[in-house]
N, CA, C and O atoms as a Tinker XYZ file with bonds, in Angstrom:
   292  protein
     1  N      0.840000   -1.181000    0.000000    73     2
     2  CA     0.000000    0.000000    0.000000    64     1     3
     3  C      0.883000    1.242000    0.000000    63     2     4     5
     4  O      1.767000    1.298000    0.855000    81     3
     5  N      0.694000    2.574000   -1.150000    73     3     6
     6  CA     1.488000    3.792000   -0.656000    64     5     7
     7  C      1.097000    4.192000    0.038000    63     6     8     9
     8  O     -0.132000    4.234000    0.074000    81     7
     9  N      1.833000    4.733000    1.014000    73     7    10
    10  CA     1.479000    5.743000    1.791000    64     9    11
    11  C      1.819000    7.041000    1.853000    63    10    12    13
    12  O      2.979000    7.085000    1.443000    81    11
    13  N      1.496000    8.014000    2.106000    73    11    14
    14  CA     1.994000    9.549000    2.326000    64    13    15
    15  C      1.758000   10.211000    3.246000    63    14    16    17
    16  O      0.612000   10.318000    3.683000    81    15
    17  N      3.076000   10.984000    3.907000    73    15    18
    18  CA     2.792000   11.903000    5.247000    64    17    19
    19  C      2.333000   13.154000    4.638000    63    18    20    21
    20  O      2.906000   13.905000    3.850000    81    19
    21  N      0.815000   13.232000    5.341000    73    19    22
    22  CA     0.271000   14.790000    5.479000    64    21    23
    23  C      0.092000   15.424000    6.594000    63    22    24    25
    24  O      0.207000   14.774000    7.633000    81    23
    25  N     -0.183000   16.623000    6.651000    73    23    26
    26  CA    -0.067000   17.353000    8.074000    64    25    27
    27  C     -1.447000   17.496000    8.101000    63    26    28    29
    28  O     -2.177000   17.281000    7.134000    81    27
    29  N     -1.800000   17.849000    9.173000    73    27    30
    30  CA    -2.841000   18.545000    9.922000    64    29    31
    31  C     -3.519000   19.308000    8.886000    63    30    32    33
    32  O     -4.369000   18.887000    8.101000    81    31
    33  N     -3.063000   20.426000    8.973000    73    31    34
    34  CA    -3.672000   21.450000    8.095000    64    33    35
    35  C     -4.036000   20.687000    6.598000    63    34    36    37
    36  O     -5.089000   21.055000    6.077000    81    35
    37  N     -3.497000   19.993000    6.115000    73    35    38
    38  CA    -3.958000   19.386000    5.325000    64    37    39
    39  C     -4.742000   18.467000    5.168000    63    38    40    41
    40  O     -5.172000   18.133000    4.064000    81    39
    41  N     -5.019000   17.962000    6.170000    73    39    42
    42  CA    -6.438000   17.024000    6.311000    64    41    43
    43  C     -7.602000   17.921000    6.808000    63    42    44    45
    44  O     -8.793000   17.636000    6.678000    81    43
    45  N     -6.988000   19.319000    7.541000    73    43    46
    46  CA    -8.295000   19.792000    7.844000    64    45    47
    47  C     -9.090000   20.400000    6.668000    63    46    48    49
    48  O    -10.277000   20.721000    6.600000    81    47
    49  N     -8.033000   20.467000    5.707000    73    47    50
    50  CA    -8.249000   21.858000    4.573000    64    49    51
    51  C     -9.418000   21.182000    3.538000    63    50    52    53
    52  O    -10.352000   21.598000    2.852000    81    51
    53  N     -8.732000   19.787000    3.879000    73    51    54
    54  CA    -9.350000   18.610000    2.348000    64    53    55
    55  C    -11.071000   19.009000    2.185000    63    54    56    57
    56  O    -11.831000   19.466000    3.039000    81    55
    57  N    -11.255000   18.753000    1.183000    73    55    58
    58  CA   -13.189000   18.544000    1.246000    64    57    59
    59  C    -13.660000   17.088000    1.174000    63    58    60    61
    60  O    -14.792000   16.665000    1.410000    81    59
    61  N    -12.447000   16.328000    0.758000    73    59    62
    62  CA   -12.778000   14.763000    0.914000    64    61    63
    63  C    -11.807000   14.077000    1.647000    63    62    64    65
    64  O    -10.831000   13.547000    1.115000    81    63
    65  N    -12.082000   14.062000    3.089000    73    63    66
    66  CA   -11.065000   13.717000    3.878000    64    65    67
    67  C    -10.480000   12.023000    3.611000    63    66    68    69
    68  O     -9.462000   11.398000    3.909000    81    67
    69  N    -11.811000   11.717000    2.852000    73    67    70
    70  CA   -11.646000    9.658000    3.151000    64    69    71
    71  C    -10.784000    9.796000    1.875000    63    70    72    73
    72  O     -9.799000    9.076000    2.039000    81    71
    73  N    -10.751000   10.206000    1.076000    73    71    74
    74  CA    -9.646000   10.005000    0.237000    64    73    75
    75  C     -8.184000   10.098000    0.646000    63    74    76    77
    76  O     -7.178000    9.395000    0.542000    81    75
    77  N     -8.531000   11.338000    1.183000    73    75    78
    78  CA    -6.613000   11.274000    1.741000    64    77    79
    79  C     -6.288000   10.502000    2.830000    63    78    80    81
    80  O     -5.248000    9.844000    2.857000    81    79
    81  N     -6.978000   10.519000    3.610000    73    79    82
    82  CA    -7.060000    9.414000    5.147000    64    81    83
    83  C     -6.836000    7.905000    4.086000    63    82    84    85
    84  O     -7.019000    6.909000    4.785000    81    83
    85  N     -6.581000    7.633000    2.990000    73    83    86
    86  CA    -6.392000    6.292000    2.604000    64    85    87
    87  C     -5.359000    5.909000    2.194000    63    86    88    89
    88  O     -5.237000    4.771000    1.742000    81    87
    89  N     -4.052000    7.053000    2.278000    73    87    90
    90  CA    -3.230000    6.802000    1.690000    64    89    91
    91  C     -2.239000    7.403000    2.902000    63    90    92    93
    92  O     -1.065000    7.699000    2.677000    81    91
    93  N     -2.818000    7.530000    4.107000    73    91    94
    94  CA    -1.901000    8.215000    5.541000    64    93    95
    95  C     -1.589000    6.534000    6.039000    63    94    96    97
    96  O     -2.528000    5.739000    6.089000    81    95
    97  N     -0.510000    6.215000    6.307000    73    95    98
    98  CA     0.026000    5.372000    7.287000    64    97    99
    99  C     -0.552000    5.381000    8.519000    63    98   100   101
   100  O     -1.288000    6.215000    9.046000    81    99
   101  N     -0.069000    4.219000    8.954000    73    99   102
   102  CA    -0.825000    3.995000   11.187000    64   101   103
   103  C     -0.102000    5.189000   11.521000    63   102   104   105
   104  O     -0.856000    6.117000   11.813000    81   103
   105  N      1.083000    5.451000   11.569000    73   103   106
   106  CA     2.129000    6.192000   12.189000    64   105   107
   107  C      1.575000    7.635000   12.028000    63   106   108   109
   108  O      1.041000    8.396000   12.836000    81   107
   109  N      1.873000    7.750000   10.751000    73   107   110
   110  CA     1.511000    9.030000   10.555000    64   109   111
   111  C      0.115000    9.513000   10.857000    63   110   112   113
   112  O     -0.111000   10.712000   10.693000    81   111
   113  N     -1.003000    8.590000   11.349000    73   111   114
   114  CA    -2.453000    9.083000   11.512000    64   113   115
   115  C     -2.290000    9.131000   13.081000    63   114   116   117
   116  O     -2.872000    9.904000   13.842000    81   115
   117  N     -1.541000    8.321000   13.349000    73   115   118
   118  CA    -1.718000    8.416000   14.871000    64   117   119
   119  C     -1.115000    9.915000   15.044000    63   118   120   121
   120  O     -1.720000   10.883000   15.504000    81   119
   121  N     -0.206000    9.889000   14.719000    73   119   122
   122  CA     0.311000   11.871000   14.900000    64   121   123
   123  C     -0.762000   12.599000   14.695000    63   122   124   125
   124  O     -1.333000   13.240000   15.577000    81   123
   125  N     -1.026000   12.554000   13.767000    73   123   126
   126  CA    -2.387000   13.577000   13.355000    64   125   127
   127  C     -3.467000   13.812000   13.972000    63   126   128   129
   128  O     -4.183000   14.812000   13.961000    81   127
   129  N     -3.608000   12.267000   14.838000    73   127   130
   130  CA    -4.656000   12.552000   15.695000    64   129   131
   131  C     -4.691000   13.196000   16.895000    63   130   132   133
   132  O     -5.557000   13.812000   17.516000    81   131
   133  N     -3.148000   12.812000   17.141000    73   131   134
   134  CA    -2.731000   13.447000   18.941000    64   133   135
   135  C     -2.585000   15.224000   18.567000    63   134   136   137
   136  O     -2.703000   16.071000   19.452000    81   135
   137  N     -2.348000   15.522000   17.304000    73   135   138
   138  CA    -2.399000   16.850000   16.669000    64   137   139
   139  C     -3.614000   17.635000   17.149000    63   138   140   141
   140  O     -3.754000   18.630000   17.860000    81   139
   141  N     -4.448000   16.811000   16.489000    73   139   142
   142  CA    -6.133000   17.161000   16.180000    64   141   143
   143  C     -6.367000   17.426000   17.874000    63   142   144   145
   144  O     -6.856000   18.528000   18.122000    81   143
   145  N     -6.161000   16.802000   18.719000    73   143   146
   146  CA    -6.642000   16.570000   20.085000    64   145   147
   147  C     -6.268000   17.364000   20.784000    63   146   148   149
   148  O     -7.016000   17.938000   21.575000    81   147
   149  N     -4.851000   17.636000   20.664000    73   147   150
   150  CA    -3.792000   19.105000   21.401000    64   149   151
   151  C     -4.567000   20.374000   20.706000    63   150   152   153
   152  O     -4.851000   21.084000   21.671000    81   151
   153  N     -4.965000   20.903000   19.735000    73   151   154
   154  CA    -5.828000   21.692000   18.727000    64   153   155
   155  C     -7.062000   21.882000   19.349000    63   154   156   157
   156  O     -7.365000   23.054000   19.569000    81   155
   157  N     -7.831000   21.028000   19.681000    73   155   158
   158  CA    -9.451000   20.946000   19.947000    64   157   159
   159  C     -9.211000   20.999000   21.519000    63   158   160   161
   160  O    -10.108000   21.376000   22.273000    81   159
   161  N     -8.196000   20.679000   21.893000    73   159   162
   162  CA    -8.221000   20.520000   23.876000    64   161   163
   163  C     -7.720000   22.355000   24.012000    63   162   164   165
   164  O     -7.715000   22.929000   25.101000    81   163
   165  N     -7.445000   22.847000   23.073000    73   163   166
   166  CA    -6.495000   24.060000   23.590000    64   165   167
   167  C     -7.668000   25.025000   23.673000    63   166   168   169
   168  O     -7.374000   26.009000   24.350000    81   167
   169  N     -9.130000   25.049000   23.105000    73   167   170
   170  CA    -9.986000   25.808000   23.350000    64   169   171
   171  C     -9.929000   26.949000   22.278000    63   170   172   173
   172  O    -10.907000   27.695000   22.340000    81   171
   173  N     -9.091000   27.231000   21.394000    73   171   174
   174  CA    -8.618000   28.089000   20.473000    64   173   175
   175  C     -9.743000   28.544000   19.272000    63   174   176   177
   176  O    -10.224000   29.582000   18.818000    81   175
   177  N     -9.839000   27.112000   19.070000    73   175   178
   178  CA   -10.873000   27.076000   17.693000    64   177   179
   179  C    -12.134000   27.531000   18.131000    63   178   180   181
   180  O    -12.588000   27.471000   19.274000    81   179
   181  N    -12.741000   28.066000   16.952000    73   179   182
   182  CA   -13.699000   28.976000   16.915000    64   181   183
   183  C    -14.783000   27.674000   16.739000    63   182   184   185
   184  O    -14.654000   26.979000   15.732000    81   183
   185  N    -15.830000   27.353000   17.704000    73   183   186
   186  CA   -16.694000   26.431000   17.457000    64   185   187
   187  C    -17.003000   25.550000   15.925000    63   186   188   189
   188  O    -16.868000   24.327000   15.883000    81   187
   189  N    -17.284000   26.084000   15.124000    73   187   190
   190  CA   -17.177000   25.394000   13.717000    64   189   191
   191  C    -16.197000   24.756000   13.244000    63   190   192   193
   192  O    -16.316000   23.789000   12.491000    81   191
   193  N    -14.788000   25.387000   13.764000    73   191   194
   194  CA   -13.614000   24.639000   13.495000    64   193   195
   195  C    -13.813000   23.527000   14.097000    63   194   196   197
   196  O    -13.783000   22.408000   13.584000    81   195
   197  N    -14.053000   23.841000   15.367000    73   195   198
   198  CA   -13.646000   22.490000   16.432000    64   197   199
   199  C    -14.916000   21.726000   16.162000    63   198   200   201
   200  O    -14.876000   20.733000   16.889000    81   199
   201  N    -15.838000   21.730000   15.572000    73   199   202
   202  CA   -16.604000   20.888000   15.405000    64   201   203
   203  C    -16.164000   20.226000   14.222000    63   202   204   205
   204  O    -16.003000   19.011000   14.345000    81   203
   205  N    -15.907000   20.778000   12.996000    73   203   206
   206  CA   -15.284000   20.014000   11.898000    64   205   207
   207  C    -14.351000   19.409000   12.445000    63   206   208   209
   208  O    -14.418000   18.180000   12.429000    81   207
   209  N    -13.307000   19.988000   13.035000    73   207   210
   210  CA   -12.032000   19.135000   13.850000    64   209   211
   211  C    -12.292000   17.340000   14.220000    63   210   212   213
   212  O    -11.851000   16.230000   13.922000    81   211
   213  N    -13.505000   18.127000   15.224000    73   211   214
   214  CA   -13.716000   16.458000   15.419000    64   213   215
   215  C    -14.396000   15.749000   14.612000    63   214   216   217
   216  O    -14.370000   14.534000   14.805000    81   215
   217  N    -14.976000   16.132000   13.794000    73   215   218
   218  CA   -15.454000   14.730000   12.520000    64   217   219
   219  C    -14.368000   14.678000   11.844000    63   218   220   221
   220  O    -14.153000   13.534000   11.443000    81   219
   221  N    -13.349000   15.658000   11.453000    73   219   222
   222  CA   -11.888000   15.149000   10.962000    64   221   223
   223  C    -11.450000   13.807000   11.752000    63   222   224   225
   224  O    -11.067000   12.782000   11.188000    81   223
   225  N    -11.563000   13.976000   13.101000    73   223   226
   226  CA   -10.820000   13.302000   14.370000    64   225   227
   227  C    -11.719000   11.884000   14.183000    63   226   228   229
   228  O    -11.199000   10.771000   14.263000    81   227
   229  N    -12.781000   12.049000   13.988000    73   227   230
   230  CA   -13.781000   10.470000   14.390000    64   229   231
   231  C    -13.073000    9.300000   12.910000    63   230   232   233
   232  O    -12.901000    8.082000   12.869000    81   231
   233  N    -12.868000   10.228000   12.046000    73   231   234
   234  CA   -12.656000    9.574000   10.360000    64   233   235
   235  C    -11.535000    9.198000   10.843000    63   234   236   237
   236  O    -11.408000    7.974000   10.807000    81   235
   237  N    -10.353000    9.955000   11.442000    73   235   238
   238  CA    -9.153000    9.609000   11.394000    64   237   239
   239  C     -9.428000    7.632000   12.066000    63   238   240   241
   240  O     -9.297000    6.504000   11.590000    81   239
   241  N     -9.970000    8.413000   13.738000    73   239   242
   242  CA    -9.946000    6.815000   14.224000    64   241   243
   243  C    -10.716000    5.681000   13.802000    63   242   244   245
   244  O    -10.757000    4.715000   14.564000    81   243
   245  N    -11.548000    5.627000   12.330000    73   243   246
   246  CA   -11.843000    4.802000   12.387000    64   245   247
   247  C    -11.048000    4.839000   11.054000    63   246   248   249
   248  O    -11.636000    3.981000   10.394000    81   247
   249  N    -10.272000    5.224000   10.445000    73   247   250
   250  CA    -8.836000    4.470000    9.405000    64   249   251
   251  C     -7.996000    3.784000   10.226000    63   250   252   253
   252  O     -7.495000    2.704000    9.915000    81   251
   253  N     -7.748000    4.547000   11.617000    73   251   254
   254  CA    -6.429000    3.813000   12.276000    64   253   255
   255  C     -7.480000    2.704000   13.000000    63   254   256   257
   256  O     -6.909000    2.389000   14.044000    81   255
   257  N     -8.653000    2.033000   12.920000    73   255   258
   258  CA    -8.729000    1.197000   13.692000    64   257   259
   259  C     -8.883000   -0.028000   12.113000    63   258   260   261
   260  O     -8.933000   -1.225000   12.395000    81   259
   261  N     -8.930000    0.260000   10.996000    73   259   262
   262  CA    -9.181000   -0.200000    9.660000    64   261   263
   263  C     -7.864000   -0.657000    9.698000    63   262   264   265
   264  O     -7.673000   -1.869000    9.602000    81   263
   265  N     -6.965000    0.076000    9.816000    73   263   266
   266  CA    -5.480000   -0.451000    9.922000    64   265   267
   267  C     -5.250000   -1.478000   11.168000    63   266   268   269
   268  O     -4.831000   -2.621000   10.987000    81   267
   269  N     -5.450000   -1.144000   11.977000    73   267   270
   270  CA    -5.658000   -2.189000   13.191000    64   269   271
   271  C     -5.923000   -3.792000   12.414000    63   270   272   273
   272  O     -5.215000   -4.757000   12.127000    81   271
   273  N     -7.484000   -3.386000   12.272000    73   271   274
   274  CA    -7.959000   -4.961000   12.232000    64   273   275
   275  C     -6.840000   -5.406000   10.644000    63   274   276   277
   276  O     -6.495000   -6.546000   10.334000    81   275
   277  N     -6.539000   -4.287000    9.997000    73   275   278
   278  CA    -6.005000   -5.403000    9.153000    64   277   279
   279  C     -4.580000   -5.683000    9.116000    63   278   280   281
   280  O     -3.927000   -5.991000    8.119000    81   279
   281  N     -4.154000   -5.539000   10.340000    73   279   282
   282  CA    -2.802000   -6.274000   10.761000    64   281   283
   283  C     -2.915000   -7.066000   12.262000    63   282   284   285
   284  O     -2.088000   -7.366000   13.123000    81   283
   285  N     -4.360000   -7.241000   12.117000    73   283   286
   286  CA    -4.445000   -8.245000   12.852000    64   285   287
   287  C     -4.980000   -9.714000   12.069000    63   286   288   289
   288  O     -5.203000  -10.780000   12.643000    81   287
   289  N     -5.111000   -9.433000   10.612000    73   287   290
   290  CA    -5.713000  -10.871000    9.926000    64   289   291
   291  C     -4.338000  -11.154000    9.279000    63   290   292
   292  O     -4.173000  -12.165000    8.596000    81   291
């Protein structure tokens, strides 16, 4: 599978996040997520952000749990 490191800002920016979330590595999503979380915990974002934030955040964990189960078969 390729993979590619993207940042933050670039998954937040996307309009089709499941596309790019398919080509992010475990590694690199797990960063992104502890990103997303330090971001949304800091109180900063202007409600709409932080609400998109976290449906960014829910997509992320369910790629890294997609990756999970499939290095567990």
């Amino acid at each position: 599978m390729n993979t590619k490191a993207i940042t933050l800002d670039d998954l937040l920016a996307e309009k089709k996040p499941e596309a790019l979330l398919k080509e992010v590595s475990f590694e690199n999503g797990l960063k992104l997520l502890e990103e997303l979380v330090v971001r949304v915990e800091s109180g900063s974002l202007a409600l709409d952000k932080a609400v998109s934030s976290y449906e960014r955040g829910v997509g992320l964990i369910e790629h890294l749990k997609n990756h999970l189960s499939g290095a567990e078969e």
